[in-house]
Chimera marker file (.cmm) of the C-alpha trace (Angstrom):
<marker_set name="trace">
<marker id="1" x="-177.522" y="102.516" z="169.468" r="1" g="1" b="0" radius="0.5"/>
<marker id="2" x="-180.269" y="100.071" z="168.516" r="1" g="1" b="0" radius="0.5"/>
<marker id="3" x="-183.599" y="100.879" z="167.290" r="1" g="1" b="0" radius="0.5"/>
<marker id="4" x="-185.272" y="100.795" z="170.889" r="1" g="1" b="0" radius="0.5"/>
<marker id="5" x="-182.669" y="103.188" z="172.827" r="1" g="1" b="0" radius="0.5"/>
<marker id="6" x="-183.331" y="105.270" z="169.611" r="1" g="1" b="0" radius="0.5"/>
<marker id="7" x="-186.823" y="105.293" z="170.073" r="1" g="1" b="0" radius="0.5"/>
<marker id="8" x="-186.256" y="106.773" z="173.846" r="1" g="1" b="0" radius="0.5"/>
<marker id="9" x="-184.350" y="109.899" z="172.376" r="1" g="1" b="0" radius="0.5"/>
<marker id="10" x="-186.257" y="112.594" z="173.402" r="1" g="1" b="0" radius="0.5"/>
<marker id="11" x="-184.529" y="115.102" z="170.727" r="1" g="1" b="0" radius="0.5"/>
<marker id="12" x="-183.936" y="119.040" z="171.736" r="1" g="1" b="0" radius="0.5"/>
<marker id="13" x="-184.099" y="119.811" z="167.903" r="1" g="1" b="0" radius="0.5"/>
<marker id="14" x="-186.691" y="117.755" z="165.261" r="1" g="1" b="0" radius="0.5"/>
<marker id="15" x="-185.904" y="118.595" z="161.707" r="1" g="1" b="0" radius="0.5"/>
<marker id="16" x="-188.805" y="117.546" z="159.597" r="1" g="1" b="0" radius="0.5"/>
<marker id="17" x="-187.254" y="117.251" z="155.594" r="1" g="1" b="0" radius="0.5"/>
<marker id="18" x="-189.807" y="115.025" z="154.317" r="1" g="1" b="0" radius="0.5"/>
<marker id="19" x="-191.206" y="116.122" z="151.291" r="1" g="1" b="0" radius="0.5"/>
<marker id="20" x="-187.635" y="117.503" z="150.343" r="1" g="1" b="0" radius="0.5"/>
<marker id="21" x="-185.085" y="116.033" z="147.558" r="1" g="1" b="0" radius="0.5"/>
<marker id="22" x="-181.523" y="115.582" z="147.721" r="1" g="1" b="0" radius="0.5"/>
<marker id="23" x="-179.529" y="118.289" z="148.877" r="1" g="1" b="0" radius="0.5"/>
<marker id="24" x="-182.442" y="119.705" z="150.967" r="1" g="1" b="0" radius="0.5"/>
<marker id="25" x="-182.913" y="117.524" z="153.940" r="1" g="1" b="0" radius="0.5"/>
<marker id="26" x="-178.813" y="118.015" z="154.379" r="1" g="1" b="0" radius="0.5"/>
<marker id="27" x="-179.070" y="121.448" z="153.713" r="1" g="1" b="0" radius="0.5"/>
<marker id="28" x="-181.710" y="121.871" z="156.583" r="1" g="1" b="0" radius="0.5"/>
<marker id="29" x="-179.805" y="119.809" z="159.129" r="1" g="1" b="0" radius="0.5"/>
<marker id="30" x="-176.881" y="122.196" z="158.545" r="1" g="1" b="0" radius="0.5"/>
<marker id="31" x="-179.096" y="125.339" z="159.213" r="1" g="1" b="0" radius="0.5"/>
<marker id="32" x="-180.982" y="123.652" z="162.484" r="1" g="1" b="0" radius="0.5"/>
<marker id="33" x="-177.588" y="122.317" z="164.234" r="1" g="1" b="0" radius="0.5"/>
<marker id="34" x="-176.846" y="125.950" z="165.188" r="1" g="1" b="0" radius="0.5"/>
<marker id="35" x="-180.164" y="125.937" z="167.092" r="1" g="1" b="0" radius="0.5"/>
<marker id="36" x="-178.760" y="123.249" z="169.979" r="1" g="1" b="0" radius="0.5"/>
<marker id="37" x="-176.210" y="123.255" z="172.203" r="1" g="1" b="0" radius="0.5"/>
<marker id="38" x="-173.007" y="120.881" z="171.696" r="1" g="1" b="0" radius="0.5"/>
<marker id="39" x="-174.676" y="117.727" z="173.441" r="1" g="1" b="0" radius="0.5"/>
<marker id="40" x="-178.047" y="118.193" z="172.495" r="1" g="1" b="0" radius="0.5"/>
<marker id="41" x="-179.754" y="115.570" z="170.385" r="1" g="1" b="0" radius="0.5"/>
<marker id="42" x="-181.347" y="116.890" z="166.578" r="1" g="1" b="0" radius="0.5"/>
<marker id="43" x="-183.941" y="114.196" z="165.015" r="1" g="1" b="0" radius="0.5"/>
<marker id="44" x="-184.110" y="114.483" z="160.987" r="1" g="1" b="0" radius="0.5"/>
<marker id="45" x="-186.865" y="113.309" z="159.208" r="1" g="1" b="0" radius="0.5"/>
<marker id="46" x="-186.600" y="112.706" z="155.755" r="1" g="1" b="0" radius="0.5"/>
<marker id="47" x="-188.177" y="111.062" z="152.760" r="1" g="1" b="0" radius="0.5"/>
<marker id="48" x="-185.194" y="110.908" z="150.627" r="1" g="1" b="0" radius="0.5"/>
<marker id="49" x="-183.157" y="107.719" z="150.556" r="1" g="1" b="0" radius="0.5"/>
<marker id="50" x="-180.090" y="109.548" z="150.260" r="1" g="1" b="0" radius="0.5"/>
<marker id="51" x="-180.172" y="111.389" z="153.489" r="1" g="1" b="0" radius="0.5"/>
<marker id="52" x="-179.342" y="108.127" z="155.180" r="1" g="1" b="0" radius="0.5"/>
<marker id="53" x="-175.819" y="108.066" z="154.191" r="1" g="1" b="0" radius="0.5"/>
<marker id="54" x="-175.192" y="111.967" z="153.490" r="1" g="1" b="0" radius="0.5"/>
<marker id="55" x="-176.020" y="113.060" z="157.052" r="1" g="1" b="0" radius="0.5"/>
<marker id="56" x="-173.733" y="110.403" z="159.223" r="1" g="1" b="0" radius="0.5"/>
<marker id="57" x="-170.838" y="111.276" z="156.684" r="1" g="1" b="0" radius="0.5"/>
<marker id="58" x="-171.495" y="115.053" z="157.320" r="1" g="1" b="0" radius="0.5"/>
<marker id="59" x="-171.700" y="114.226" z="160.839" r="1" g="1" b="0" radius="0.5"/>
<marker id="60" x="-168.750" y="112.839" z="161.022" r="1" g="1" b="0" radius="0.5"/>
<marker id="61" x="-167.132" y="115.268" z="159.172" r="1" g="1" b="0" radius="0.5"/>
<marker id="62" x="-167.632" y="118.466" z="161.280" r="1" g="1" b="0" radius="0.5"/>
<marker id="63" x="-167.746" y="116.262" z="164.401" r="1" g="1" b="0" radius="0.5"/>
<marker id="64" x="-170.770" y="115.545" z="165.505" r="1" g="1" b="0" radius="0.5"/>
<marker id="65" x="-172.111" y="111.984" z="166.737" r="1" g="1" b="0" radius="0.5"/>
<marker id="66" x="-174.527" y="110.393" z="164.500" r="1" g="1" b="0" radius="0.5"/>
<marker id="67" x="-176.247" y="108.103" z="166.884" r="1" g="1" b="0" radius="0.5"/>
<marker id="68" x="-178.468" y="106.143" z="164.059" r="1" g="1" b="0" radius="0.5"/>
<marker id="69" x="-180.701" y="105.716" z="161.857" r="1" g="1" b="0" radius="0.5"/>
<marker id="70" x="-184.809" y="104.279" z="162.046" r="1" g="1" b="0" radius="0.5"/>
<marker id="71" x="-187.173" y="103.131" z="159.296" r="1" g="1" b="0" radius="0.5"/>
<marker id="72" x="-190.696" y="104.552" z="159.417" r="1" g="1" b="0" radius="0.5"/>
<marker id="73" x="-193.572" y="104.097" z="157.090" r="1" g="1" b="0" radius="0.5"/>
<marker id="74" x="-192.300" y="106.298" z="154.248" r="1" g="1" b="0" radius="0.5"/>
<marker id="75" x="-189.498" y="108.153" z="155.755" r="1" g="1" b="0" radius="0.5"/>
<marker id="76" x="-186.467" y="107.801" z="158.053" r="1" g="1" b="0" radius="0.5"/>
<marker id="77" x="-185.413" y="109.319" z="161.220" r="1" g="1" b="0" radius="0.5"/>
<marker id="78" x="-181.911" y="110.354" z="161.847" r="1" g="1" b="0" radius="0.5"/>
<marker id="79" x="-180.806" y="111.129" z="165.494" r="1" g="1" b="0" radius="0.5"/>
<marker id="80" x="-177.642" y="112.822" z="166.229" r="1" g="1" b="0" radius="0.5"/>
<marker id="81" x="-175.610" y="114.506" z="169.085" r="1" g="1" b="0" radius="0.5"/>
<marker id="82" x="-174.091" y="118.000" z="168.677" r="1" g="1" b="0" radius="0.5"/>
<link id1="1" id2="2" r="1" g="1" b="0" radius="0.2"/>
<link id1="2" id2="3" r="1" g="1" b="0" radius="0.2"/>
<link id1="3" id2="4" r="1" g="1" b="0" radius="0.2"/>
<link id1="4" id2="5" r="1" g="1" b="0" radius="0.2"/>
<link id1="5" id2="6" r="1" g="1" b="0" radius="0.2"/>
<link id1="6" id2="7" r="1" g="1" b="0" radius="0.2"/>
<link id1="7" id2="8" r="1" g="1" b="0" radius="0.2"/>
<link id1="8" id2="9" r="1" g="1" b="0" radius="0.2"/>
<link id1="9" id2="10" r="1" g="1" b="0" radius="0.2"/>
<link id1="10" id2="11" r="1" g="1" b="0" radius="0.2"/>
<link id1="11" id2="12" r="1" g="1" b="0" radius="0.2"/>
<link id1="12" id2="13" r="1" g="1" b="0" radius="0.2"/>
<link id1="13" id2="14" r="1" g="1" b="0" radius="0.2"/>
<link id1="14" id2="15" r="1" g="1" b="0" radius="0.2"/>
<link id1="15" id2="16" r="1" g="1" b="0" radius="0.2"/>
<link id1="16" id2="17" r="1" g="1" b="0" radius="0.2"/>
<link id1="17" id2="18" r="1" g="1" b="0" radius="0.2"/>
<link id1="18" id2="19" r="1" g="1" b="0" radius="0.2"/>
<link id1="19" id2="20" r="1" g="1" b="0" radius="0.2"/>
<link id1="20" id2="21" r="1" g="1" b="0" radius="0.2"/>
<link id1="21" id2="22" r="1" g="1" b="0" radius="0.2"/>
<link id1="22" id2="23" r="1" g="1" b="0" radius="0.2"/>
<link id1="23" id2="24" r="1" g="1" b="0" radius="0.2"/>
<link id1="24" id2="25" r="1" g="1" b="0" radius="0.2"/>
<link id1="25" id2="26" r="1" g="1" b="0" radius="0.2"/>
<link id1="26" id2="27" r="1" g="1" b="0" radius="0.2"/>
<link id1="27" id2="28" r="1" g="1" b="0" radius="0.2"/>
<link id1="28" id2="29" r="1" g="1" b="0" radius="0.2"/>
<link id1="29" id2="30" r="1" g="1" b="0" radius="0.2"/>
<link id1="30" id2="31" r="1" g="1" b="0" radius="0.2"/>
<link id1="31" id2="32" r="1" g="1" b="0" radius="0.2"/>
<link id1="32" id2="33" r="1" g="1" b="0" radius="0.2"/>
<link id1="33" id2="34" r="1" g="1" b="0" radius="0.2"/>
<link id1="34" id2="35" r="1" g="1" b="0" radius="0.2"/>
<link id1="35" id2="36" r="1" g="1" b="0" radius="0.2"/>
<link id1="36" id2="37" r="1" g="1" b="0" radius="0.2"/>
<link id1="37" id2="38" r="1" g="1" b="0" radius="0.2"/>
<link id1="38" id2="39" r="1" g="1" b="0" radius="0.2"/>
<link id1="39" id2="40" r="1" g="1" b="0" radius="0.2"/>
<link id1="40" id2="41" r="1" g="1" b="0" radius="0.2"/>
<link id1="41" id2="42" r="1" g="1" b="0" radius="0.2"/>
<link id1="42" id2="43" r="1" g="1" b="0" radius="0.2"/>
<link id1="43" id2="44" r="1" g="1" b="0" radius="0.2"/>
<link id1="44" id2="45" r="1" g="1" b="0" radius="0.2"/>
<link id1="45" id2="46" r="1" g="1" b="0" radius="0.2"/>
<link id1="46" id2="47" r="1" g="1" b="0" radius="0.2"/>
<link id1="47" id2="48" r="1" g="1" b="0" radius="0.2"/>
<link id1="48" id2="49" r="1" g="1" b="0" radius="0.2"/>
<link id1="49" id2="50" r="1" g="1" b="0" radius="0.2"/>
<link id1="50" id2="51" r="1" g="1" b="0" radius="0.2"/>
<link id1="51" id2="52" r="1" g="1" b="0" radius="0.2"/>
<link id1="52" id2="53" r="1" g="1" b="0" radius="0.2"/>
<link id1="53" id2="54" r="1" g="1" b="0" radius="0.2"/>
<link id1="54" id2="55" r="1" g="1" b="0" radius="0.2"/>
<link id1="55" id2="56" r="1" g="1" b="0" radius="0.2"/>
<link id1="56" id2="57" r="1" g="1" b="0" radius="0.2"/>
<link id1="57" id2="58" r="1" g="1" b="0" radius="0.2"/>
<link id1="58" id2="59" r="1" g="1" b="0" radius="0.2"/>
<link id1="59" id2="60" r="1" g="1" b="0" radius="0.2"/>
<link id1="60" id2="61" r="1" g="1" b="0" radius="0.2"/>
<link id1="61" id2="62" r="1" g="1" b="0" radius="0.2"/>
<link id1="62" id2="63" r="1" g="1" b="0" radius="0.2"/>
<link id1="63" id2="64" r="1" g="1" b="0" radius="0.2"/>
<link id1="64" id2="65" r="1" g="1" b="0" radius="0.2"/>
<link id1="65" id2="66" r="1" g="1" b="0" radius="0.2"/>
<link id1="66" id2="67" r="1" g="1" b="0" radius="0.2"/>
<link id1="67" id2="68" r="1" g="1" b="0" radius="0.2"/>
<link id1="68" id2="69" r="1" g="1" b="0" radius="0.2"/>
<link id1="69" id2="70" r="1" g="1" b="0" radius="0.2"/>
<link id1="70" id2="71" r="1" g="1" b="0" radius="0.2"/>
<link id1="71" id2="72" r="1" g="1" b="0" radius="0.2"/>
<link id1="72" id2="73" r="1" g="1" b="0" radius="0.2"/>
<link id1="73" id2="74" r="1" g="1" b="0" radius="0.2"/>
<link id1="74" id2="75" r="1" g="1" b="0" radius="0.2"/>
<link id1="75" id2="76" r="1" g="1" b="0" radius="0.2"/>
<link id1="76" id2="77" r="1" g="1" b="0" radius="0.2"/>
<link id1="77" id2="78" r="1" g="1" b="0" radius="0.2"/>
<link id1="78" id2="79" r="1" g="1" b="0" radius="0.2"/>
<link id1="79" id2="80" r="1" g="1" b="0" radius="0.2"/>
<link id1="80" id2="81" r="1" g="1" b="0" radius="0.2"/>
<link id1="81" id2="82" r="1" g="1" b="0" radius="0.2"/>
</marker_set>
């Protein structure tokens, strides 16, 4: 998706890591994806630079959709589908 179709995601699910090192941002997205329904969207916000490659691969992994990834001021935001 590109950064403006991102930016339209209204997500059912906002996980807000920032703050949190390396494993923690991961290890919240884990615990929230049991809050939504397969289809919803979760956002993750996080600080940590690594977050941007551990949550797609995790995604991938247990077969979810990572939809993409957008810069902020500070922190990113990670949007994927259930």
């Amino acid at each position: 998706m590109t950064e403006e179709q991102l930016r339209q995601i209204k997500p059912d699910k906002v996980v807000d890591a920032r703050g949190t090192a390396c494993p923690g941002p991961l290890l919240a997205a884990k615990k929230a994806i049991g809050d939504i329904d397969k289809g919803q969207i979760m956002e993750i916000l996080s600080s940590d630079e690594g977050t941007k490659r551990d949550v797609p691969k995790w995604a991938k992994k247990k077969g979810h959709e990572y939809l993409g990834t957008i810069e902020e001021n500070g922190y990113f935001r990670i949007f994927l589908r259930k």
